[in-house]
FITIPA-702165 format. One line per field, with one value per atom (N, C-alpha, C, O): residue in one letter; atom name; chain; x, y, z; residue number from 1. Coordinates in nm, 4 decimals. Example, Ala and Ser with C-alpha at 12.3 -4.5 7.8 and 13.67 -1.06 7.14 Angstrom:
BEGIN
residu: A,A,A,A,S,S,S,S
atome: N,CA,C,O,N,CA,C,O
chaine: A,A,A,A,A,A,A,A
u: 1.3190,1.2300,1.3200,1.4236,1.2850,1.3670,1.2900,1.3409
v: -0.5690,-0.4500,-0.3300,-0.3319,-0.2250,-0.1060,0.0030,0.1138
w: 0.7800,0.7800,0.7800,0.8465,0.7080,0.7140,0.7870,0.8039
num: 1,1,1,1,2,2,2,2
% end
This chain:
BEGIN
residu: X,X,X,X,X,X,X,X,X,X,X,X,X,X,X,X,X,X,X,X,X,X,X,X,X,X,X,X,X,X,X,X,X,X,X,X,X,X,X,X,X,X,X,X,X,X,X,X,X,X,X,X,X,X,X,X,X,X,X,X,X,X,X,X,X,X,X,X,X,X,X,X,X,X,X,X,X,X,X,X,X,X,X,X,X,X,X,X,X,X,X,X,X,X,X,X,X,X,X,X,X,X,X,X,X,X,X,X,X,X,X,X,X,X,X,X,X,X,X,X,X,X,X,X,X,X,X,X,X,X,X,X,X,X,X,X,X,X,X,X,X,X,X,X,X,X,X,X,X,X,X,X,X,X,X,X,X,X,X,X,X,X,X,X,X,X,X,X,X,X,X,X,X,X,X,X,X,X,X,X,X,X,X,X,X,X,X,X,X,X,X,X,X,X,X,X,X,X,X,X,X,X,X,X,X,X,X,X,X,X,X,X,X,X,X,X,X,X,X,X,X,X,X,X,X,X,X,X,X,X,X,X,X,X,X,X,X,X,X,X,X,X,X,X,X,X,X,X,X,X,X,X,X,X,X,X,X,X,X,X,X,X,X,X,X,X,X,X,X,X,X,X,X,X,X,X,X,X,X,X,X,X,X,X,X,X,X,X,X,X,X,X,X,X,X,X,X,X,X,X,X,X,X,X,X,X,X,X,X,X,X,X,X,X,X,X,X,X,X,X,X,X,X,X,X,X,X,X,X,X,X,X,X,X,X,X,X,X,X,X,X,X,X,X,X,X,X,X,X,X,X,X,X,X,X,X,X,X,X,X,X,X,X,X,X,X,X,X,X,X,X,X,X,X,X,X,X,X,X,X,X,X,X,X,X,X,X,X,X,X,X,X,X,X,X,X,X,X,X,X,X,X,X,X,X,X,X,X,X,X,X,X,X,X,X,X,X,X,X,X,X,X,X,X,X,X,X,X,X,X,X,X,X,X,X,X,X,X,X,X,X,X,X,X,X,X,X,X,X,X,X,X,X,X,X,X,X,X,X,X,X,X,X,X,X,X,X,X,X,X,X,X,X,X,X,X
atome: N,CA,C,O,N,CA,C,O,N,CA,C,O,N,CA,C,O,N,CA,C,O,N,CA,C,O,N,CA,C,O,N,CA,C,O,N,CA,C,O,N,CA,C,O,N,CA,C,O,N,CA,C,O,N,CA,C,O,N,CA,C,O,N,CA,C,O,N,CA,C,O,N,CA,C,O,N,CA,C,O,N,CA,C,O,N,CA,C,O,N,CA,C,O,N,CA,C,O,N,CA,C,O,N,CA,C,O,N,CA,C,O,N,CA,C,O,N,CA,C,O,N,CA,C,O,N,CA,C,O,N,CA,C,O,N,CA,C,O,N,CA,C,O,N,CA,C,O,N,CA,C,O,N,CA,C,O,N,CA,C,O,N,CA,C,O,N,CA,C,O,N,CA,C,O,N,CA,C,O,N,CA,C,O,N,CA,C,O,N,CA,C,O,N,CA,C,O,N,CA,C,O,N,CA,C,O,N,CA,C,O,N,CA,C,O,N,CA,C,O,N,CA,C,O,N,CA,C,O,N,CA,C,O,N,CA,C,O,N,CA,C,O,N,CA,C,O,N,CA,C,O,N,CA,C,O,N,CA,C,O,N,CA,C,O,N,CA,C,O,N,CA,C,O,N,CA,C,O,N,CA,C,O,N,CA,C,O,N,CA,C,O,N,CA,C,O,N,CA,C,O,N,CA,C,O,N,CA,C,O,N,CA,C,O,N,CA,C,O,N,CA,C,O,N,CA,C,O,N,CA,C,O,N,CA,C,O,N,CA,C,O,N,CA,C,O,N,CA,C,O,N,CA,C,O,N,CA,C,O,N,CA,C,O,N,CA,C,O,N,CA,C,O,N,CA,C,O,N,CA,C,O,N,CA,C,O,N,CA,C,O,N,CA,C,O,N,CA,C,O,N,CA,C,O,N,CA,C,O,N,CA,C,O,N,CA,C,O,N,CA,C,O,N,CA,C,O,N,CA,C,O,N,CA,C,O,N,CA,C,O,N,CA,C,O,N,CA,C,O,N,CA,C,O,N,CA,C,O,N,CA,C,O,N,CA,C,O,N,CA,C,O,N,CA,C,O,N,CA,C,O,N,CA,C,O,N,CA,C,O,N,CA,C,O,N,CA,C,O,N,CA,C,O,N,CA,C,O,N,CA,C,O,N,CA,C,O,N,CA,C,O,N,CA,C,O,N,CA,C,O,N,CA,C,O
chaine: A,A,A,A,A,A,A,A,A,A,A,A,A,A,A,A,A,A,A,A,A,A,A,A,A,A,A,A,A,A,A,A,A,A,A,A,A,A,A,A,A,A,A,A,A,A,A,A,A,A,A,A,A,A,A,A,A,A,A,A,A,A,A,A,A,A,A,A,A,A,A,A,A,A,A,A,A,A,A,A,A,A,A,A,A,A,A,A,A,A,A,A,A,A,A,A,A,A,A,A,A,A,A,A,A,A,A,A,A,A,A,A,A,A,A,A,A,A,A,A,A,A,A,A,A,A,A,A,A,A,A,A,A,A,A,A,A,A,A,A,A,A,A,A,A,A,A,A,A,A,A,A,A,A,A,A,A,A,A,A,A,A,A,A,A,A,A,A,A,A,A,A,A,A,A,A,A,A,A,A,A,A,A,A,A,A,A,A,A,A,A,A,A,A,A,A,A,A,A,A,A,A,A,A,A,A,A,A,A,A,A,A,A,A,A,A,A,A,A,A,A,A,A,A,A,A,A,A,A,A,A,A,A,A,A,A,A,A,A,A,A,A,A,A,A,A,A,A,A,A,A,A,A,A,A,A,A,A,A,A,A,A,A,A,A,A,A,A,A,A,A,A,A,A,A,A,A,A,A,A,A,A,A,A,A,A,A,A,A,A,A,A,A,A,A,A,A,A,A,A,A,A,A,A,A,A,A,A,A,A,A,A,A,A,A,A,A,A,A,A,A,A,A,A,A,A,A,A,A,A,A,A,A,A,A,A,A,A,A,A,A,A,A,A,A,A,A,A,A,A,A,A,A,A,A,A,A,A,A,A,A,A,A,A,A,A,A,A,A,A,A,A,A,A,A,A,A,A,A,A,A,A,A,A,A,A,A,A,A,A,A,A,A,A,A,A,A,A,A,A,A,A,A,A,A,A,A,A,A,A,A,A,A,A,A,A,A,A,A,A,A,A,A,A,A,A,A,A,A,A,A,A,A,A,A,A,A,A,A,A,A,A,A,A,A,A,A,A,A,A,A,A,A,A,A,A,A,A,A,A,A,A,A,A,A,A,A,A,A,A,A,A,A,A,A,A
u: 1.6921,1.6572,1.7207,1.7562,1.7305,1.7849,1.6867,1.5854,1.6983,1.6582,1.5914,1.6622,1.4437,1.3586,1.4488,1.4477,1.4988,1.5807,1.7218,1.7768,1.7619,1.8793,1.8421,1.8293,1.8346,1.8442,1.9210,2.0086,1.9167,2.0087,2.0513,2.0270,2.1228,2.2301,2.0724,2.0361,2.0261,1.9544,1.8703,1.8989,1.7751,1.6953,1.7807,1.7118,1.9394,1.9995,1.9783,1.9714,1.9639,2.0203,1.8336,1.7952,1.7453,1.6198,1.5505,1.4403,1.6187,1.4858,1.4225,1.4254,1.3584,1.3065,1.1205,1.0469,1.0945,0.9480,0.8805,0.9374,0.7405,0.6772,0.6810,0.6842,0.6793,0.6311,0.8239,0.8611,0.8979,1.0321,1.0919,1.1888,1.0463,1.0771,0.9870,1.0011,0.9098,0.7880,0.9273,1.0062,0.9026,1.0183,1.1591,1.2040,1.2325,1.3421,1.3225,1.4103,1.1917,1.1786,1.1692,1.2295,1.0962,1.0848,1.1937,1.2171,1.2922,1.4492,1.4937,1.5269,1.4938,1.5785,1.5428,1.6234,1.4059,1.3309,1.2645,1.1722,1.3631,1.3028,1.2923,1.3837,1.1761,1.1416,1.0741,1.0475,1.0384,0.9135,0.8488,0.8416,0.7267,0.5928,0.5187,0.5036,0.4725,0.4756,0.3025,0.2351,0.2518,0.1121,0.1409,0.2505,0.0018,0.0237,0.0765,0.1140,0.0644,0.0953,0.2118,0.2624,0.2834,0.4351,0.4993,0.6159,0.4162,0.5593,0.5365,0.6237,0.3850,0.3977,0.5235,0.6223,0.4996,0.5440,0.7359,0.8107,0.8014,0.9267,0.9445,1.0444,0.8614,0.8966,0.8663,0.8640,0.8410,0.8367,0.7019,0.6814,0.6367,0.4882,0.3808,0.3695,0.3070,0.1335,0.0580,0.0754,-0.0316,-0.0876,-0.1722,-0.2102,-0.2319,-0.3370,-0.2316,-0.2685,-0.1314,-0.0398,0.0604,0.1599,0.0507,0.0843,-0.0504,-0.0216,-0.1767,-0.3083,-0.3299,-0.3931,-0.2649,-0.2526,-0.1420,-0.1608,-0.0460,0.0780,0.0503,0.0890,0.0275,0.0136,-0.0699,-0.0151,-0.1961,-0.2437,-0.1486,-0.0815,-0.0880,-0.0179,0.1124,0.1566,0.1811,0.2629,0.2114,0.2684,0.0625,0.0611,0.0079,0.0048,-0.0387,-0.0808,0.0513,0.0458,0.1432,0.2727,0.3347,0.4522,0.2841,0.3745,0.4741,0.5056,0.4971,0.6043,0.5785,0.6744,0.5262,0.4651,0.3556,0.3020,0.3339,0.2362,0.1921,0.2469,0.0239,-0.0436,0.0049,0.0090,0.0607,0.0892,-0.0063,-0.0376,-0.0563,-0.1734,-0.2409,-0.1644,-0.3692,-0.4144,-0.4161,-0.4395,-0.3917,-0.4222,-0.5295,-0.5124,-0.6283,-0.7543,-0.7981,-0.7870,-0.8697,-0.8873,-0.7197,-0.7354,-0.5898,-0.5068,-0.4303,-0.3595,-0.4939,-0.3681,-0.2170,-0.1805,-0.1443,0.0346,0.0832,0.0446,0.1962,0.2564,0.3847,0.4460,0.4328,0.5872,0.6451,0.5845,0.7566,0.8396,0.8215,0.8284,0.7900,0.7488,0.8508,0.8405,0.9604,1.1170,1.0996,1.1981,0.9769,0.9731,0.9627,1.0433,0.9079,0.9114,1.0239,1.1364,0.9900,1.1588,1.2065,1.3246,1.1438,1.1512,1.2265,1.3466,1.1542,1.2380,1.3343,1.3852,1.3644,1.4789,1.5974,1.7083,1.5633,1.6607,1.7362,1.8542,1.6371,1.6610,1.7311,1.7863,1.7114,1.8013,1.9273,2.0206,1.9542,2.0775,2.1606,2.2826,2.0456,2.1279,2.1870,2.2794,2.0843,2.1288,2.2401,2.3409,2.2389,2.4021,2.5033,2.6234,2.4501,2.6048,2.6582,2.7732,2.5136,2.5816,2.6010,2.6195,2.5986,2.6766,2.7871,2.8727,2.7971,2.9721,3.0508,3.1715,2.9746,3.0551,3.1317,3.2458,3.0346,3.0313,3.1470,3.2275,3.1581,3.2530,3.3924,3.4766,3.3954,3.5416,3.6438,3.7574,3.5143,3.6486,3.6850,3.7368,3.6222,3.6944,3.8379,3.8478,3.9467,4.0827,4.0581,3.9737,4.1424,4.1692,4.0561,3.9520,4.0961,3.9447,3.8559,3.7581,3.8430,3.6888,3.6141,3.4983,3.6585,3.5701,3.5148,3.3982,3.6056,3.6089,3.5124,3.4195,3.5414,3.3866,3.2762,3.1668,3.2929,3.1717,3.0841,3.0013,3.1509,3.1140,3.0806,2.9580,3.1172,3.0544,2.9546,2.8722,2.9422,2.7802,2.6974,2.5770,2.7172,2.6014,2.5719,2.4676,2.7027,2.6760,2.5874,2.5205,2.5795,2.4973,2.3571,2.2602,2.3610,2.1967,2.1927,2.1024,2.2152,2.1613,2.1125,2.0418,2.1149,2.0751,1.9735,1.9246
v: 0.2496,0.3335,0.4717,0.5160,0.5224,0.6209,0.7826,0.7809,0.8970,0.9960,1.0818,1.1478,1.0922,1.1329,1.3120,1.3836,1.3121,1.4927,1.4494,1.5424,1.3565,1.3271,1.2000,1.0776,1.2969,1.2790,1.1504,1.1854,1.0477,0.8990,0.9460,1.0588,0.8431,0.8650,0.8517,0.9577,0.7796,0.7280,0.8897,0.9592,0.9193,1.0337,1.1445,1.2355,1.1785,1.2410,1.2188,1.3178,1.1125,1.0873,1.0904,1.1990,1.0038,1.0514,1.1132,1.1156,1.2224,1.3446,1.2999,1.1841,1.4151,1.4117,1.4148,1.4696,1.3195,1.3173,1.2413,1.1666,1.2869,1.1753,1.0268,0.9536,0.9859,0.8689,0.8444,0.7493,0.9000,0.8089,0.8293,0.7640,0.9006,0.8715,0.7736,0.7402,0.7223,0.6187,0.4564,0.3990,0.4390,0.3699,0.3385,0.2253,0.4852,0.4819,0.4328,0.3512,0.4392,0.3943,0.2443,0.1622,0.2226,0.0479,0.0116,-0.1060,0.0706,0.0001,-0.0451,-0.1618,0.0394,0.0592,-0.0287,-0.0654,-0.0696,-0.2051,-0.3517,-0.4312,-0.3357,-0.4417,-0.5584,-0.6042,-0.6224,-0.7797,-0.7468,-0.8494,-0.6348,-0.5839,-0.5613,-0.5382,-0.5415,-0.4849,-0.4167,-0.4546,-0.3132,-0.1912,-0.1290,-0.1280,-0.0917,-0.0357,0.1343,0.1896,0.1897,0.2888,0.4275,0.5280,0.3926,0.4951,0.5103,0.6130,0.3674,0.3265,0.3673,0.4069,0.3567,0.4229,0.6149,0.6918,0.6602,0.7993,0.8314,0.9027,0.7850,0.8562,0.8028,0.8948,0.7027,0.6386,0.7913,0.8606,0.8268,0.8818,1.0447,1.1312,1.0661,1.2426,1.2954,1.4168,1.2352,1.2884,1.2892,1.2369,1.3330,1.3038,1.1837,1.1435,1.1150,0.9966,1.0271,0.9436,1.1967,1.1840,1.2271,1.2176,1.2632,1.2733,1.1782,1.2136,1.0521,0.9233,0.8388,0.7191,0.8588,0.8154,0.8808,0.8206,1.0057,1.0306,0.9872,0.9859,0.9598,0.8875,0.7241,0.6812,0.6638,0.5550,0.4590,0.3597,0.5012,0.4327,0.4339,0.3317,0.5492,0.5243,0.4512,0.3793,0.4681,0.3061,0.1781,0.0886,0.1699,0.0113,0.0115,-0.1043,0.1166,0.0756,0.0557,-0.0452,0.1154,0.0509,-0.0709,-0.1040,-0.1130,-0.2946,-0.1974,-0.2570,-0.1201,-0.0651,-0.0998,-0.1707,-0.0920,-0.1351,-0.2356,-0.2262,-0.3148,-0.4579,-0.4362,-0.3972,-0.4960,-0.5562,-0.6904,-0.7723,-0.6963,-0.8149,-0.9060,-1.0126,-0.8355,-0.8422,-0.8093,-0.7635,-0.8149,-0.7684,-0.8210,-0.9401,-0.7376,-0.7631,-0.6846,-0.5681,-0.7322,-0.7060,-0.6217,-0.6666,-0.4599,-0.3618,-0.2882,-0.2015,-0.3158,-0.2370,-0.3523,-0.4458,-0.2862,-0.3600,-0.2924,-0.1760,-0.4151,-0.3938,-0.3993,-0.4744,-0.2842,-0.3393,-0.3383,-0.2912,-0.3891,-0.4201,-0.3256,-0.2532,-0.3608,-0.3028,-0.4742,-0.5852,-0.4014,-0.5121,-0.5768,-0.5855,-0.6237,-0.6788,-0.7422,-0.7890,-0.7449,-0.8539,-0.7302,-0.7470,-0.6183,-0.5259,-0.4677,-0.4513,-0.4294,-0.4267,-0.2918,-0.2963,-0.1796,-0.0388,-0.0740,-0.0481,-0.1374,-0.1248,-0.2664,-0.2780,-0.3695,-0.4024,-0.2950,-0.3057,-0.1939,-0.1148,-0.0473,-0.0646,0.0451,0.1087,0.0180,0.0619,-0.0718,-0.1616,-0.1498,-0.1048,-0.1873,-0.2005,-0.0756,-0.0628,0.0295,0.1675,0.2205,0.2836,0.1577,0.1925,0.1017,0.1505,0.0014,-0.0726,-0.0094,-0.0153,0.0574,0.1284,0.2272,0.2454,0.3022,0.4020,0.4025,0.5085,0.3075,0.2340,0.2352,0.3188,0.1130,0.0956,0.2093,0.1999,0.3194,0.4403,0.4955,0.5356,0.5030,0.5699,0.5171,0.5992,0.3833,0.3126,0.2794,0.2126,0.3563,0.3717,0.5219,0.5623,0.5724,0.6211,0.6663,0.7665,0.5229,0.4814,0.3901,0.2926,0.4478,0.3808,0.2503,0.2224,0.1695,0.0249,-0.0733,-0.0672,-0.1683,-0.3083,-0.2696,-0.3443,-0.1476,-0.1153,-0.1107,-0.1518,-0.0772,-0.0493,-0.1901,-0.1963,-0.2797,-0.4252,-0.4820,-0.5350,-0.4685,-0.5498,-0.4856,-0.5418,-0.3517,-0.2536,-0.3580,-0.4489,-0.2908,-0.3792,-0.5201,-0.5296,-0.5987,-0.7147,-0.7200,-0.8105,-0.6305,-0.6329,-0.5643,-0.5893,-0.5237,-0.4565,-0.6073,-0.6683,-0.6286,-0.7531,-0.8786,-0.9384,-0.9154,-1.0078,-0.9295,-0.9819,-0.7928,-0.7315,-0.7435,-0.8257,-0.7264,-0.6917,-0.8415,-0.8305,-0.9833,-1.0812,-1.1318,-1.2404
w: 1.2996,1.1864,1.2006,1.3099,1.1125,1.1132,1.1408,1.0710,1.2154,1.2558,1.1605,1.0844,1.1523,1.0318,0.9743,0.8742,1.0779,1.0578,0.9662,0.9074,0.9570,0.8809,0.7348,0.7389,0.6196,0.4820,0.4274,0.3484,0.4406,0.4007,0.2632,0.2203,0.1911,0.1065,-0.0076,-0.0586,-0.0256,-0.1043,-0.1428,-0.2403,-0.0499,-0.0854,-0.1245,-0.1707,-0.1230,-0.1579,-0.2733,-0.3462,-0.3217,-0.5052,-0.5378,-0.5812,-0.5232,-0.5829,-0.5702,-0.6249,-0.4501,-0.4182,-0.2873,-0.2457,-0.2197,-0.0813,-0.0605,0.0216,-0.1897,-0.2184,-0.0806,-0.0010,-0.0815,0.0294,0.0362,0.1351,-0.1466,-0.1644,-0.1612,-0.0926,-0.2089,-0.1708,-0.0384,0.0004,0.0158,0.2247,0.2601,0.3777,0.2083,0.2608,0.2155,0.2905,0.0892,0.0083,0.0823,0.1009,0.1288,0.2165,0.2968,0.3249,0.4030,0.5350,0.5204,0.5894,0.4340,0.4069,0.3521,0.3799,0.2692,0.2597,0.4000,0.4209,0.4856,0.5810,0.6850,0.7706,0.6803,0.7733,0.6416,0.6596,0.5106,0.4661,0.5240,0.5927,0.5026,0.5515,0.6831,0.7457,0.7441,0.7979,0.7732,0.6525,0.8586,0.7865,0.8851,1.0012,0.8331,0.8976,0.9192,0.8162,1.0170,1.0100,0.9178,0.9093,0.8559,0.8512,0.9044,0.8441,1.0622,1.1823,1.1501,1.1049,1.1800,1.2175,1.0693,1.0674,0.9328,0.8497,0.8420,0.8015,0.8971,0.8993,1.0026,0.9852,1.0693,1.1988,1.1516,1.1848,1.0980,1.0526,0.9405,0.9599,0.8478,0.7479,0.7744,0.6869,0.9341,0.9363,0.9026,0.9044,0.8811,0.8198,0.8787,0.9895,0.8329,0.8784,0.8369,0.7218,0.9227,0.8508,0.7624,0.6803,0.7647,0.6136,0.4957,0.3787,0.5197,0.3998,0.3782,0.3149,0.4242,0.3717,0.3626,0.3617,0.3560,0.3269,0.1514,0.0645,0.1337,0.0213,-0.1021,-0.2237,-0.0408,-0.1068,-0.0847,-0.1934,-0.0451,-0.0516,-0.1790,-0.2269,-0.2198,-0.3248,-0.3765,-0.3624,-0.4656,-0.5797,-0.5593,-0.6489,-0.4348,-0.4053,-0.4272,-0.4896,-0.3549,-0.3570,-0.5133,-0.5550,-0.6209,-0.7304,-0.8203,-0.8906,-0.8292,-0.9524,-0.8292,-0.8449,-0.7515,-0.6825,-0.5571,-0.4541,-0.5667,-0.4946,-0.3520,-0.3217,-0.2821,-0.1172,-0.1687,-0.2791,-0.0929,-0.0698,0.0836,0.1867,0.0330,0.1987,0.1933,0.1015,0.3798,0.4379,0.4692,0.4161,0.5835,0.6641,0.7760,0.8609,0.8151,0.9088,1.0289,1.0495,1.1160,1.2841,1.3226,1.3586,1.3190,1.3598,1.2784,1.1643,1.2817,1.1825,1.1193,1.0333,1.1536,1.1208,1.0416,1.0790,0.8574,0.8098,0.8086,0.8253,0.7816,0.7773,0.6354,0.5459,0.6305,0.4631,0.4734,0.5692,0.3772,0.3644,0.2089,0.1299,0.2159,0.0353,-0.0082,0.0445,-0.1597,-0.2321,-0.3319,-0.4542,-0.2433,-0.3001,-0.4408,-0.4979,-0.4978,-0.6162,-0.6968,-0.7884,-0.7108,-0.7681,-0.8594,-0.8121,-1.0174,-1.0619,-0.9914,-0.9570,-0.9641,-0.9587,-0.8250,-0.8173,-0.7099,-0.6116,-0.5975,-0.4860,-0.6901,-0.7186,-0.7483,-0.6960,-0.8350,-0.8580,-0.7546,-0.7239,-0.6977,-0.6093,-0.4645,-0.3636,-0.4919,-0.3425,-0.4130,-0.3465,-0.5588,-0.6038,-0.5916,-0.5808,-0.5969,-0.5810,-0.3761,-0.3250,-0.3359,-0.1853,-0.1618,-0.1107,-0.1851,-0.1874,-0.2754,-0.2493,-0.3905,-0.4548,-0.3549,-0.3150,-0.3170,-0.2371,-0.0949,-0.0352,-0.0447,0.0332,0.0058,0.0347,-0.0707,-0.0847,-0.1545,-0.1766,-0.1887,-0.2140,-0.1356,-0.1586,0.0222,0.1047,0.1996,0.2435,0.2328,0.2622,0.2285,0.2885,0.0943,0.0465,0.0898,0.0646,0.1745,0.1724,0.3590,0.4084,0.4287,0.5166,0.4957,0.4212,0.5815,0.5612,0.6157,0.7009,0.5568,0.5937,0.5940,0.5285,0.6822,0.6977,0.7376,0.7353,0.7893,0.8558,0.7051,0.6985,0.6246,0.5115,0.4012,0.3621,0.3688,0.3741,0.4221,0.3612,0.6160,0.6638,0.6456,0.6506,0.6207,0.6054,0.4819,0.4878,0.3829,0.2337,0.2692,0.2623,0.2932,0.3329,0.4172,0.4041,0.5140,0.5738,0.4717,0.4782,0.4252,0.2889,0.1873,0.1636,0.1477,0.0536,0.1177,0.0334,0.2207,0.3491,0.3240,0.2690,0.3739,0.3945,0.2320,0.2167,0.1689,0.0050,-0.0229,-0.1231,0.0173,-0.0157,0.0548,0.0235
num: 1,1,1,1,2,2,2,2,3,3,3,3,4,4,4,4,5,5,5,5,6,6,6,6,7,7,7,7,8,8,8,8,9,9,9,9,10,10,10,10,11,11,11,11,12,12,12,12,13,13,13,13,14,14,14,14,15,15,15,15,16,16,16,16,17,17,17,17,18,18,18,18,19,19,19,19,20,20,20,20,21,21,21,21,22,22,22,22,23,23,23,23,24,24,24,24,25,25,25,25,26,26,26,26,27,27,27,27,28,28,28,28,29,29,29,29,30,30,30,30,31,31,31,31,32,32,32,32,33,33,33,33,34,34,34,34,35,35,35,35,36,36,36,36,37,37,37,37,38,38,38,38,39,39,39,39,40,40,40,40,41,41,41,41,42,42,42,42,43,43,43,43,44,44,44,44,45,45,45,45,46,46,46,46,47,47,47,47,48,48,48,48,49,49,49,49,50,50,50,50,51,51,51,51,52,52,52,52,53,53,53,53,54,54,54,54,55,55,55,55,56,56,56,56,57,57,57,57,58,58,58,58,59,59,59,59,60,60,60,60,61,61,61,61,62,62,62,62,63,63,63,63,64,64,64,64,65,65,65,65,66,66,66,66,67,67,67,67,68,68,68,68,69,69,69,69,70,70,70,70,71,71,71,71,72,72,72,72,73,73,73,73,74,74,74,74,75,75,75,75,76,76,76,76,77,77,77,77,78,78,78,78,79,79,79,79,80,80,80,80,81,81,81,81,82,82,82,82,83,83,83,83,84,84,84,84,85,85,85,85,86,86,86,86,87,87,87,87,88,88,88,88,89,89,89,89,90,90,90,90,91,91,91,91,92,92,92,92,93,93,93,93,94,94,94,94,95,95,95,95,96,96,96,96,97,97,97,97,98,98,98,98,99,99,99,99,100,100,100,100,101,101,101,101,102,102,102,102,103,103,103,103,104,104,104,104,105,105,105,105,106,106,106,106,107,107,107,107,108,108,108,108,109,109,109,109,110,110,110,110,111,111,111,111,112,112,112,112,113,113,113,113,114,114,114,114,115,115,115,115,116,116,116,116,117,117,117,117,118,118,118,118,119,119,119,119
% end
């Protein structure tokens, strides 16, 4: 994952909100699922100020409960979601933005590992 002190391409373009560093962090480990600790502490924050951002994720679909291990439930990004359908489509644009303007095949296989993770 990437270093909570360094801004990804993505929060560049929608803003450096709580609830879209929560979002970013779960792009960036989709098909995990994450305790509350583990996405405060992934997204730079405090756990009562992702205790406050969170309803309103899991209320528009955006994050989903997985499930529980004992008292600590886990959640994931909620890939069926259209909002964060979009937004995957947008972290792959800007991806392959970003990758163009490496010279030669490095940029090629680049793009093709995005096109692999994007499915």
């Amino acid at each position: 994952m990437m270093p909570v002190t360094e801004k990804s391409m993505l929060l560049e373009v929608i803003g450096d909100s709580i609830e879209n560093r929560v979002v970013d962090f779960l792009i960036g480990g989709k098909g995990l699922d994450y305790s509350k600790k583990d996405m405060a502490d992934g997204c730079g924050i405090s756990r009562p100020t992702l205790y406050k951002a969170l309803p309103s994720l899991l209320k528009h679909g955006v994050v989903k409960s997985t499930r529980n291990i004992g008292r600590i439930k886990l959640f994931t990004l909620n890939t069926e979601n259209e909002k964060v359908k979009a937004l995957l489509k947008l972290e792959t644009f800007l991806l392959n933005q970003s990758f163009e303007s490496i010279p030669g095949k490095h940029s090629q296989v680049l793009r093709q590992h995005v096109a692999v993770a994007a499915v």
